[in-house]
PASEBA-1860 file (N, C-alpha, C; in nm, 3 decimals):
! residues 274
1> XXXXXXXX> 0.084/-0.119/0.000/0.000/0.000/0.000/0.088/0.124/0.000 ~ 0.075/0.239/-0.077/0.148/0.342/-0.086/0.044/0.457/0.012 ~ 0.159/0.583/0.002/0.121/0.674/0.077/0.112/0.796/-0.015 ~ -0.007/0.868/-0.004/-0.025/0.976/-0.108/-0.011/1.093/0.012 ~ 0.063/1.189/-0.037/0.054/1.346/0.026/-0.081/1.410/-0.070 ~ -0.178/1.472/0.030/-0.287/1.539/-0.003/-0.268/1.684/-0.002 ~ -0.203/1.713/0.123/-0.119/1.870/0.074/-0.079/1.909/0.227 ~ 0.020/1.974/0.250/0.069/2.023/0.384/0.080/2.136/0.391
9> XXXXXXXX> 0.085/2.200/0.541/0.071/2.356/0.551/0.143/2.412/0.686 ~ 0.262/2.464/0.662/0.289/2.545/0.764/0.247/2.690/0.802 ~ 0.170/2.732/0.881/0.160/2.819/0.874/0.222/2.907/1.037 ~ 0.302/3.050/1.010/0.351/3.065/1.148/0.271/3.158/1.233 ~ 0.135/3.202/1.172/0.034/3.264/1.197/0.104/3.426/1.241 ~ 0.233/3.482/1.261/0.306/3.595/1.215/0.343/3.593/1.090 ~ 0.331/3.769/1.003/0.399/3.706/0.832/0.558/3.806/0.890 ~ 0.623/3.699/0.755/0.739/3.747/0.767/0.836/3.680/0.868
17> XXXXXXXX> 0.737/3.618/0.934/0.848/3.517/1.069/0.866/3.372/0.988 ~ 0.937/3.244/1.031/0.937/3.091/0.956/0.845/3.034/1.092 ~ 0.804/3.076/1.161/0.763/2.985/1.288/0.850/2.905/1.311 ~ 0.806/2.872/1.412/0.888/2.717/1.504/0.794/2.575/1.477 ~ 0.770/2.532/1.374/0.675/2.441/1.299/0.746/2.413/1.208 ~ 0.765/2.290/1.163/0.797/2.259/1.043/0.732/2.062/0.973 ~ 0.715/2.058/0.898/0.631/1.972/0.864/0.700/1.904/0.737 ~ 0.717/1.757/0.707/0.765/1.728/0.619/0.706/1.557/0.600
25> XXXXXXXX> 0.792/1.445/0.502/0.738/1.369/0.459/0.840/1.325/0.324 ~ 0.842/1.227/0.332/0.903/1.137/0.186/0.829/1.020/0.172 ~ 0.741/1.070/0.077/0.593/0.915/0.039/0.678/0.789/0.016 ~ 0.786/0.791/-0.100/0.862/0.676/-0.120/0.864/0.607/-0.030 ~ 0.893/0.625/0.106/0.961/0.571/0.181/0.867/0.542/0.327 ~ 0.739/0.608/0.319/0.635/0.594/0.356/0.633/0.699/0.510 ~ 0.700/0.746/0.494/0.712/0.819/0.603/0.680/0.989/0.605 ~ 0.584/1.033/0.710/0.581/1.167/0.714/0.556/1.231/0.880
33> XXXXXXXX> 0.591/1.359/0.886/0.603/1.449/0.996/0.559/1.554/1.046 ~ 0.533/1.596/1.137/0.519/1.746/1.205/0.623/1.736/1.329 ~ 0.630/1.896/1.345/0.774/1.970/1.441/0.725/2.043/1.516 ~ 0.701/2.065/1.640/0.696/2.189/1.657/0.764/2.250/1.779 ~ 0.853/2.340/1.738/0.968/2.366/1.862/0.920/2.454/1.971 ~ 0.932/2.425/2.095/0.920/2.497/2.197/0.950/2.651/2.224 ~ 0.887/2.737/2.225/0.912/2.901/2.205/1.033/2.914/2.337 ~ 1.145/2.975/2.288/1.244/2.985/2.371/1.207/3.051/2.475
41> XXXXXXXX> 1.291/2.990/2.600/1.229/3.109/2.736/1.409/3.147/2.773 ~ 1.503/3.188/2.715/1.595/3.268/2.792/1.653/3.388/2.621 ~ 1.740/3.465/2.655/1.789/3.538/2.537/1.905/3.497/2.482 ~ 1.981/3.373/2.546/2.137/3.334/2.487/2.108/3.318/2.361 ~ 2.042/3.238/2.285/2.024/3.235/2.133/2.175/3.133/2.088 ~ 2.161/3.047/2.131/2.303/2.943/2.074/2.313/2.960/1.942 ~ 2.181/2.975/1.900/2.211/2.854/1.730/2.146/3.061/1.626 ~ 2.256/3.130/1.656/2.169/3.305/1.603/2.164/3.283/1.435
49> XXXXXXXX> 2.223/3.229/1.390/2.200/3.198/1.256/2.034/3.133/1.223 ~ 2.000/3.118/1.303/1.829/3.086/1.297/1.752/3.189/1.371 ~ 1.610/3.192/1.360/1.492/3.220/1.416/1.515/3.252/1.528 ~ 1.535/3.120/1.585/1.524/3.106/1.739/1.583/2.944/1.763 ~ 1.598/2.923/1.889/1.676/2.799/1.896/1.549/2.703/1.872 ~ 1.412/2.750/1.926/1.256/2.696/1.850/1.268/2.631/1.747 ~ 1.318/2.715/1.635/1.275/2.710/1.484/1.412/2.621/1.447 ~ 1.530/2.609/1.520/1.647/2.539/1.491/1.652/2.398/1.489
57> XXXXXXXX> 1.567/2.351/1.611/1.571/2.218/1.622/1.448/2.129/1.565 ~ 1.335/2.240/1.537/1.241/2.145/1.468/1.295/2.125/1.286 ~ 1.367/2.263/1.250/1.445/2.237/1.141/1.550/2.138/1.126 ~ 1.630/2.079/1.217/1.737/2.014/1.256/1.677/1.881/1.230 ~ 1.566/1.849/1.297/1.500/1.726/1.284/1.369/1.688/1.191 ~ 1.354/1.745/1.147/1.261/1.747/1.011/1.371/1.712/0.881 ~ 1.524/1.790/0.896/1.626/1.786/0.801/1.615/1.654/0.798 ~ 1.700/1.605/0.938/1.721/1.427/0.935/1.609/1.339/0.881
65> XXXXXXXX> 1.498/1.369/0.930/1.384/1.311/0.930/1.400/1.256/0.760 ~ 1.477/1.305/0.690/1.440/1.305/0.552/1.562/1.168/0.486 ~ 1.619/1.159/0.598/1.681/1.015/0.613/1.583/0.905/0.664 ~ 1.566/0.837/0.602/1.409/0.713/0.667/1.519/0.627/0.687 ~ 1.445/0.519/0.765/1.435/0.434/0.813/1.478/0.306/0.753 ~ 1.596/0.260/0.818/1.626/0.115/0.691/1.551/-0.003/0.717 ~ 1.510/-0.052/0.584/1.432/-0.188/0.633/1.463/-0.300/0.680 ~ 1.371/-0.278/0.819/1.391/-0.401/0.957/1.457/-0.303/1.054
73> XXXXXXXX> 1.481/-0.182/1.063/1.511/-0.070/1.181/1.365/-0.079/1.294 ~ 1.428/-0.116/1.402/1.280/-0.034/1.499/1.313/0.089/1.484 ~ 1.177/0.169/1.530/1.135/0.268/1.551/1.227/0.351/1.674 ~ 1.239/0.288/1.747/1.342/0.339/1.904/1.489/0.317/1.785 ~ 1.541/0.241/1.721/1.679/0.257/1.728/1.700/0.352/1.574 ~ 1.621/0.358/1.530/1.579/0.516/1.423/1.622/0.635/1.472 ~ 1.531/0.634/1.639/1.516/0.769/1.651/1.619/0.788/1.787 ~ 1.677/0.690/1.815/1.845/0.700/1.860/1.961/0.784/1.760
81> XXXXXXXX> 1.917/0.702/1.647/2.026/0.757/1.562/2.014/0.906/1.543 ~ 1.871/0.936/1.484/1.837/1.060/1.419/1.881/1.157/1.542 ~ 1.860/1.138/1.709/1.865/1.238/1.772/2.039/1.265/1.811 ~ 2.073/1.166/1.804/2.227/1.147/1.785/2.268/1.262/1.703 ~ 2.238/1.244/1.551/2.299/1.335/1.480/2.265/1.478/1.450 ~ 2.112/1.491/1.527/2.097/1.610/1.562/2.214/1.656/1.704 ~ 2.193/1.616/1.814/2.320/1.663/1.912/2.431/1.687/1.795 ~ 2.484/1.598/1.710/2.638/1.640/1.701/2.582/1.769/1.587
89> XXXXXXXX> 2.494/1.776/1.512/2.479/1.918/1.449/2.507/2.040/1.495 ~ 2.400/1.960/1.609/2.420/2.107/1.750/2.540/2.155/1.797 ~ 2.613/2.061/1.863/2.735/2.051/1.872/2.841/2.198/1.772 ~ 2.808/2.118/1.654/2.898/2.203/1.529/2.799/2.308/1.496 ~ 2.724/2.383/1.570/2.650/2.493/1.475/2.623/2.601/1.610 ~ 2.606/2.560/1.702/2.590/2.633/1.865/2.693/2.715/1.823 ~ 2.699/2.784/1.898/2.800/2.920/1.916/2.861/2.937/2.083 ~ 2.777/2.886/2.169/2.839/2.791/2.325/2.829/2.658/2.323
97> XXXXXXXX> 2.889/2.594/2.386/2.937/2.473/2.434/2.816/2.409/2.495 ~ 2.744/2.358/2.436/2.610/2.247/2.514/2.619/2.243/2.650 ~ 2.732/2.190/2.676/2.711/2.171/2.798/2.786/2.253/2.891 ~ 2.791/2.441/2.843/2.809/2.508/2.942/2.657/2.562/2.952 ~ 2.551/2.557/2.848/2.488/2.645/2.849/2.349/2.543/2.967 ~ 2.265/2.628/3.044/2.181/2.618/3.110/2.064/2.539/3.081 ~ 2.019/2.445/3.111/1.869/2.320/3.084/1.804/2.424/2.995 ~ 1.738/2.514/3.054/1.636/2.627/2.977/1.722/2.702/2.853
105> XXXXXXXX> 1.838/2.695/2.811/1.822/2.759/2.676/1.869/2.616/2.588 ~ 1.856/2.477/2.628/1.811/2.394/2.511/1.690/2.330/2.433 ~ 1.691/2.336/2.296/1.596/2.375/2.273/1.525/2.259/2.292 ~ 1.348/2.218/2.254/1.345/2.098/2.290/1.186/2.123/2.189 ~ 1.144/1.991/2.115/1.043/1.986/2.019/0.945/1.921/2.069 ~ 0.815/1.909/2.018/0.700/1.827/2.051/0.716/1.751/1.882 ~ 0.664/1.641/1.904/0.688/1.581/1.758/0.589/1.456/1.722 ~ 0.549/1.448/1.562/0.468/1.296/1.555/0.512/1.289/1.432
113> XXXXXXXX> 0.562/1.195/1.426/0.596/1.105/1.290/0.530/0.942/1.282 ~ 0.496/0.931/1.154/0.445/0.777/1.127/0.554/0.729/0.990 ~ 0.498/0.578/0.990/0.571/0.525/0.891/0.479/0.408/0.854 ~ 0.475/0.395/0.704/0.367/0.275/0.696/0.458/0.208/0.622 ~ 0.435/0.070/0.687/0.515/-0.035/0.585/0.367/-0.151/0.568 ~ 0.373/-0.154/0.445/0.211/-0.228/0.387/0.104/-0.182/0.428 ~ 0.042/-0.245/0.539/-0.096/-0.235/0.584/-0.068/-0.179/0.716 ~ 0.013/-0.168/0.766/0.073/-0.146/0.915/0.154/-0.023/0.933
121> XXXXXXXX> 0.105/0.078/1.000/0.185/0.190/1.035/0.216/0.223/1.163 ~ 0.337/0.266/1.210/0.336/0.333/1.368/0.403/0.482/1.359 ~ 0.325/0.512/1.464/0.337/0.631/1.501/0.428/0.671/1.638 ~ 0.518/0.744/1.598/0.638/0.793/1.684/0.621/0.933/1.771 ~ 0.581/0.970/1.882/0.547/1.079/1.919/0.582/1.105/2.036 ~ 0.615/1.269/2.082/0.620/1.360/2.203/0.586/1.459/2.245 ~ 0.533/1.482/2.367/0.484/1.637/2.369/0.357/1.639/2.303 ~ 0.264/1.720/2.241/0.179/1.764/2.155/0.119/1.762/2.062
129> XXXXXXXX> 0.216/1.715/1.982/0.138/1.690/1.824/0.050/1.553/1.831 ~ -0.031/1.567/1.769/-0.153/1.478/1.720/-0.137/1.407/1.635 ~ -0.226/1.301/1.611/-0.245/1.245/1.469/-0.446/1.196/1.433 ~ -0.462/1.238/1.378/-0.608/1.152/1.347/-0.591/1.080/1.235 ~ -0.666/0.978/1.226/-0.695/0.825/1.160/-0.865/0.801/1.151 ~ -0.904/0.892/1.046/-1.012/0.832/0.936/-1.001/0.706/0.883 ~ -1.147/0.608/0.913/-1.137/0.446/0.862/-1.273/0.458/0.845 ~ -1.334/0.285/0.823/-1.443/0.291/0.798/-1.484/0.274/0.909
137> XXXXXXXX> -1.437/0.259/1.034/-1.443/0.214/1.187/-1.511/0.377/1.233 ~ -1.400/0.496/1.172/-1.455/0.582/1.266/-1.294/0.710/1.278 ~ -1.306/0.779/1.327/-1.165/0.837/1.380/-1.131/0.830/1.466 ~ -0.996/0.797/1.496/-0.917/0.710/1.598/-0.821/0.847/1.608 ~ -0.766/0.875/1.733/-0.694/1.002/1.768/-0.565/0.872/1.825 ~ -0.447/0.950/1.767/-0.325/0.915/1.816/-0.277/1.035/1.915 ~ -0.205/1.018/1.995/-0.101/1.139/2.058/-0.156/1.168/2.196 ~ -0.132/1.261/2.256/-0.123/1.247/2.453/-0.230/1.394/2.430
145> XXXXXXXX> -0.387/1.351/2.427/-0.451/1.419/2.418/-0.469/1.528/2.587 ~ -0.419/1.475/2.652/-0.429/1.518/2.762/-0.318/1.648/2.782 ~ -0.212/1.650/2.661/-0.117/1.763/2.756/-0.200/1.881/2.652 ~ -0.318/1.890/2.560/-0.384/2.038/2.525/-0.445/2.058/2.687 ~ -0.513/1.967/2.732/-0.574/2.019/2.867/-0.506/2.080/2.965 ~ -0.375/2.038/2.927/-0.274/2.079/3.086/-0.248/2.189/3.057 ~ -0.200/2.205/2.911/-0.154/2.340/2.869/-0.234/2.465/2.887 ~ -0.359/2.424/2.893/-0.494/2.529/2.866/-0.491/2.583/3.028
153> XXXXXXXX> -0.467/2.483/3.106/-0.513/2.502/3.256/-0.352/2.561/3.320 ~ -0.238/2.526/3.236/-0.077/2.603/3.271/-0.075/2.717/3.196 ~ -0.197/2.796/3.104/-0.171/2.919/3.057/-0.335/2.978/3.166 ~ -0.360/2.921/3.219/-0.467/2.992/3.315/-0.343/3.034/3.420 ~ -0.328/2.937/3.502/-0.236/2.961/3.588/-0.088/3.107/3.545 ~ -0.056/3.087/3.459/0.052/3.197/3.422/0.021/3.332/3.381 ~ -0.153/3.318/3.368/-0.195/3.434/3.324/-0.220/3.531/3.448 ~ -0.196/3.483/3.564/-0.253/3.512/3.711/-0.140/3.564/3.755
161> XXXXXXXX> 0.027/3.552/3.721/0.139/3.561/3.776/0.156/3.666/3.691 ~ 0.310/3.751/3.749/0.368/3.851/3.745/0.448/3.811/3.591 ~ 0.519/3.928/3.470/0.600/3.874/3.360/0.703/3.801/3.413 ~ 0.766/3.844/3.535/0.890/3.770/3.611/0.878/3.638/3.648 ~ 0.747/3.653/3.673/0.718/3.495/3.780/0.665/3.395/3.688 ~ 0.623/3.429/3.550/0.523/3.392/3.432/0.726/3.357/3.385 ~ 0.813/3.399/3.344/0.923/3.338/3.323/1.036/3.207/3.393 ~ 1.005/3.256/3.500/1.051/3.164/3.573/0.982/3.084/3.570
169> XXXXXXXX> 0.884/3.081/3.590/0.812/2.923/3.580/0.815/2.835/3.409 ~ 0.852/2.915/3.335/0.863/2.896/3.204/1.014/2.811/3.182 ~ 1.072/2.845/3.275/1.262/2.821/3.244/1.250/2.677/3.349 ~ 1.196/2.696/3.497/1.184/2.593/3.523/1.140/2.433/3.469 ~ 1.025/2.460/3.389/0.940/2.368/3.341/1.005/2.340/3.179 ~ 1.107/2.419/3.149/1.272/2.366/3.024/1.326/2.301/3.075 ~ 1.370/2.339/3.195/1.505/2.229/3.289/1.443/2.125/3.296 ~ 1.312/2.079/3.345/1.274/1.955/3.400/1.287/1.892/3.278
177> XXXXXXXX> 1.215/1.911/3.173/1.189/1.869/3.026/1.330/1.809/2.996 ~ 1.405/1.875/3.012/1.540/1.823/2.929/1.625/1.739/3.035 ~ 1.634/1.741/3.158/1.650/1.680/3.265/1.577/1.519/3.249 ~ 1.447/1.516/3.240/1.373/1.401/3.180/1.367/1.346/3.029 ~ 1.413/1.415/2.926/1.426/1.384/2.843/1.236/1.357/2.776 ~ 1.129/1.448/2.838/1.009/1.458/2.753/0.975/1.475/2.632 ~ 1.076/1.518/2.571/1.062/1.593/2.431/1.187/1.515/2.346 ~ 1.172/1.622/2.212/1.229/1.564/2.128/1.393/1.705/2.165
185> XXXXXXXX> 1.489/1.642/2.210/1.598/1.770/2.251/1.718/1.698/2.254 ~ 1.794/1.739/2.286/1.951/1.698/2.292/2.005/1.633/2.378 ~ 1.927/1.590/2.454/1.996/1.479/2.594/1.994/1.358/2.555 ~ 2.104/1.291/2.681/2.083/1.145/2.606/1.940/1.022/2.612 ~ 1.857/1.091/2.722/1.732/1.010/2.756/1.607/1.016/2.668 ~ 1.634/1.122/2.560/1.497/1.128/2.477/1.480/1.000/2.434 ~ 1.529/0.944/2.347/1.509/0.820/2.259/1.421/0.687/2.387 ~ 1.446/0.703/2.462/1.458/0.621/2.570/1.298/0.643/2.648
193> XXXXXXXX> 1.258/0.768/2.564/1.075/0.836/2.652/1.019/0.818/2.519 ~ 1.006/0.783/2.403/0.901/0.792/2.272/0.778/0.692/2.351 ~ 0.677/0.751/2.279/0.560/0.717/2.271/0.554/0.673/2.159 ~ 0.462/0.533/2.121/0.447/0.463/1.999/0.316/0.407/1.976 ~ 0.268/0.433/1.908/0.110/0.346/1.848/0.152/0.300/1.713 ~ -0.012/0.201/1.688/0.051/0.105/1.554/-0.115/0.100/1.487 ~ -0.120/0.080/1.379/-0.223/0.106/1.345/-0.270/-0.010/1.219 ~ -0.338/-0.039/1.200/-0.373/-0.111/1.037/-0.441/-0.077/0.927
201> XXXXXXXX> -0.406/-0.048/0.820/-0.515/0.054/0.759/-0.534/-0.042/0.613 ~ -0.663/0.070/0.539/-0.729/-0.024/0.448/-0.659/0.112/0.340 ~ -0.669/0.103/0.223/-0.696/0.181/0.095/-0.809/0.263/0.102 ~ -0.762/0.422/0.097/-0.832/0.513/0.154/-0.881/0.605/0.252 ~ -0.779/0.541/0.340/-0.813/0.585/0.452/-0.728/0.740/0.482 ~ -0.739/0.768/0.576/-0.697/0.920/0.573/-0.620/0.949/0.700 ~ -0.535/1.040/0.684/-0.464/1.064/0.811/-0.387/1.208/0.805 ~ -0.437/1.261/0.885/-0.400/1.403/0.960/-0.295/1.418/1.066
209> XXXXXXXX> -0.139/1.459/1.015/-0.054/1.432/1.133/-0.050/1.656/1.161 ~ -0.060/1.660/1.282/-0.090/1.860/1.306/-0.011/1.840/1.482 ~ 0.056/1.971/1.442/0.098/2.033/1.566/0.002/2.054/1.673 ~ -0.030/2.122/1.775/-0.049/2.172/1.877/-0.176/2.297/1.825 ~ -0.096/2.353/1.735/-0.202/2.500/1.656/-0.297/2.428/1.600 ~ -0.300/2.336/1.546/-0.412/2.325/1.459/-0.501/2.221/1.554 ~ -0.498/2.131/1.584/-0.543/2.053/1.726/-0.573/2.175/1.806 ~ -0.569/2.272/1.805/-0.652/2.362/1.919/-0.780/2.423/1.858
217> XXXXXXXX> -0.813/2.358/1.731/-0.948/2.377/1.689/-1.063/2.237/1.744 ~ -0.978/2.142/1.831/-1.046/2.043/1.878/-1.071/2.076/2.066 ~ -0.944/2.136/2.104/-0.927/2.129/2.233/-0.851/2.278/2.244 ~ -0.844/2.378/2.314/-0.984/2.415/2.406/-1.077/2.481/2.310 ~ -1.040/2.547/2.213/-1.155/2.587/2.140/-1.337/2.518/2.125 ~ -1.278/2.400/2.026/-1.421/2.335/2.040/-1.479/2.347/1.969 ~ -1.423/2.433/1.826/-1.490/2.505/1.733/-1.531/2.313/1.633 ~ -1.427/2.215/1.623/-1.474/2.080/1.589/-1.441/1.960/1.659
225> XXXXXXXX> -1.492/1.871/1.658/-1.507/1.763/1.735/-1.423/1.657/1.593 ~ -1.331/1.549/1.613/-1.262/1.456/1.572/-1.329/1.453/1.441 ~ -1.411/1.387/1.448/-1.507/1.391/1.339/-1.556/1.506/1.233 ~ -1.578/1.633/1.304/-1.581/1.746/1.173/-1.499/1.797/1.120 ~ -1.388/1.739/1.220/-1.264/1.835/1.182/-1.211/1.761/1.038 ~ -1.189/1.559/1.060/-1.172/1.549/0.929/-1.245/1.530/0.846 ~ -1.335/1.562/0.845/-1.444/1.630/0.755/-1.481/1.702/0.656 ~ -1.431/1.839/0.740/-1.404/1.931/0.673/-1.253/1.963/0.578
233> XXXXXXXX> -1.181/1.891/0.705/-1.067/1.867/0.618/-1.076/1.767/0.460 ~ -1.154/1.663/0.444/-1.150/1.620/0.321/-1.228/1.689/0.226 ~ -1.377/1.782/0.295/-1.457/1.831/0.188/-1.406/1.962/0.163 ~ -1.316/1.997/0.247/-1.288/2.221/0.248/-1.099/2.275/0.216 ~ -1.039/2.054/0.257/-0.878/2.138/0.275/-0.808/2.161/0.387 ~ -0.701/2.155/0.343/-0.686/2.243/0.497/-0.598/2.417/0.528 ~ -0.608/2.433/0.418/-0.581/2.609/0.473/-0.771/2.629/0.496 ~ -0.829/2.556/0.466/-1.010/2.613/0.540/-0.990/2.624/0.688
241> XXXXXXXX> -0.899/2.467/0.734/-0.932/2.497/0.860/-0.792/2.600/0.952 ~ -0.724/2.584/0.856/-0.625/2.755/0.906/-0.681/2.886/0.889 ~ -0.776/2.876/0.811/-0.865/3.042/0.797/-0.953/3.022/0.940 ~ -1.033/2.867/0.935/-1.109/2.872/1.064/-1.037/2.920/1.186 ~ -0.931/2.857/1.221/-0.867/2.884/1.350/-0.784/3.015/1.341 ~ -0.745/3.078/1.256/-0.745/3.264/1.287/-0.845/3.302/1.282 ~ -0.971/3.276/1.283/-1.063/3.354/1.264/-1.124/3.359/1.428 ~ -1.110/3.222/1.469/-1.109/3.209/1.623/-1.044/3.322/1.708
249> XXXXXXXX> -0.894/3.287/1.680/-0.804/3.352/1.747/-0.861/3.515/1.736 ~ -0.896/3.560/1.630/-0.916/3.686/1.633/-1.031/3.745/1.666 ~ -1.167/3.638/1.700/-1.250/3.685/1.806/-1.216/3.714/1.968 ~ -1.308/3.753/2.021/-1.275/3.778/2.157/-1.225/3.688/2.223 ~ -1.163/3.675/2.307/-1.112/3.557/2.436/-1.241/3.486/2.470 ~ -1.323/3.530/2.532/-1.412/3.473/2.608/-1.341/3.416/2.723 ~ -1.372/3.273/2.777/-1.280/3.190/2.912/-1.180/3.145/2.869 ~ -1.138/3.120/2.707/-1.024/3.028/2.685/-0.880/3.138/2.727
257> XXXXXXXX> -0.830/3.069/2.789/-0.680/3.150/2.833/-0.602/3.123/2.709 ~ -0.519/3.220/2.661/-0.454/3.265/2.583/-0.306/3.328/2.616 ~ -0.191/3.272/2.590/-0.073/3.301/2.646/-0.034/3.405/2.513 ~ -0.027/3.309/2.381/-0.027/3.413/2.263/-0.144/3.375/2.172 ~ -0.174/3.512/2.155/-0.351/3.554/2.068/-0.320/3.426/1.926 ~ -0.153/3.416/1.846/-0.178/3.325/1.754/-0.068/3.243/1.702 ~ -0.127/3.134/1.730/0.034/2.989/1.755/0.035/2.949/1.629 ~ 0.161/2.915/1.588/0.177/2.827/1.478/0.099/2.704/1.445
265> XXXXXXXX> 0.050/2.673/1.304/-0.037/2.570/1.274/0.062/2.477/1.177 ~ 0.092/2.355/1.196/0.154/2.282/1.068/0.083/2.137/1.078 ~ 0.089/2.052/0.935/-0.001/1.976/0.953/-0.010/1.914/0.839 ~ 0.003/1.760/0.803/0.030/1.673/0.704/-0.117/1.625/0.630 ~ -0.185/1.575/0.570/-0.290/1.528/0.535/-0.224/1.433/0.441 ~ -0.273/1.309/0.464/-0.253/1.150/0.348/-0.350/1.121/0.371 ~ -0.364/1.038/0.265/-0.455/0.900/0.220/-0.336/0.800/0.159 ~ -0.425/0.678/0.177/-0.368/0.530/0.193/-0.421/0.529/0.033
273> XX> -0.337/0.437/-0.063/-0.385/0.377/-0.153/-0.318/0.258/-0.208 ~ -0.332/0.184/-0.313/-0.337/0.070/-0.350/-0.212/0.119/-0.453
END
């Protein structure tokens, strides 16, 4: 069974910025991605030839990403390697020494990648990003639906604190991350925390791999439920549902807490075919 790209979209919802999103895919090889890098919380800027150290490492690993997988590789000793050769990138492109610089200015990604070999695909994930899985069963949600809730209820909480105290708690909650190795970042314990699902699919079926931005038209918004979202996504596209979700953002707040009025959206769309 092959893998068709239906169309992908980064969008950094600032113009003129690249966001900290990046989204990619090589059908040949059956494999595709979303990135999305953690908004820096200190000013060192290791990697200044980029964006932000954000936009460095989801670029860093989207690059590799474009190295697949040899056949009969697990999934864990893939993404050993790949994070491997992101560190030594880092290594050669930083402008300080890794390991003089502080937990909180490394950078660290939320990430979901799949890979289908025949009828059978798994999904590689951390942090945030999503995946939905259109079948004839129904839509099946991949990814740790639970950290949009935490996030929604950790930008209530920060919205209550001082800019000082709203940072610090920001730098703290980097250190732990990279200390634990939660994310997709430069320590040696990431490879060692992936999250993995596996899936079986028929010809036709559909699959939505999206950051954090665009999954916030499911959670806290609410504007669609699993089901309309790929929905609309097969009958409207998906810059429809990137017009939908600025259009959100740019109504009033109402209760949803809002850290920034408008987050990066990136986001893969396939179908399965014969």
């Amino acid at each position: 069974m092959r893998l068709d790209v239906v169309s992908t979209v980064n969008d950094p919802g600032v113009p003129g910025k690249t966001g900290d999103d990046r989204a990619g895919f090589d059908a040949a090889a059956g494999t595709a991605w979303v990135l999305d890098g953690a908004t820096d919380v200190t000013d060192l800027r290791p990697f200044p030839a980029c964006e932000s150290g954000a936009a460095w490492i989801a670029e860093a690993l989207s690059d590799r990403l474009m190295q697949g997988p040899q056949s009969g590789e697990t999934p864990e000793a893939y993404f050993a390697s790949v994070l491997a050769d992101v560190r030594q990138r880092a290594e050669a492109e930083s402008r300080l020494p890794l390991d003089k610089l502080p937990g909180e200015a490394l950078p660290i990604a939320s990430g979901m990648w799949m890979w289908l070999q025949g009828d059978e695909a798994v999904f590689v994930y951390m942090g945030d990003c999503m995946a939905l899985v259109r079948s004839g069963a129904g839509v099946r949600l991949i990814g740790q639906a639970e950290k949009a809730e935490d996030e929604t209820a950790a930008a209530r909480r920060m919205l209550a604190l001082t800019p000082e105290e709203r940072m610090g708690w920001l730098r703290q909650s980097r250190r732990l991350s990279n200390e634990l190795g939660t994310a997709f970042g430069l320590g040696p314990d990431c490879a060692q925390n992936l999250k993995l699902a596996h899936a079986t699919l028929q010809p036709g079926d559909e699959i939505c791999l999206m950051s954090d931005g665009l999954y916030r038209l499911i959670s806290p918004y609410a504007t669609h439920t699993l089901e309309s979202l790929m929905a609309d996504l097969s009958e409207k596209g998906l810059l429809a549902l990137i017009r939908a979700l600025r259009d959100f953002e740019s109504a009033p707040d109402g209760d949803i807490p809002r850290i920034n009025r408008r987050d990066d959206a990136s986001a893969v769309y396939l179908r399965t075919g014969l």
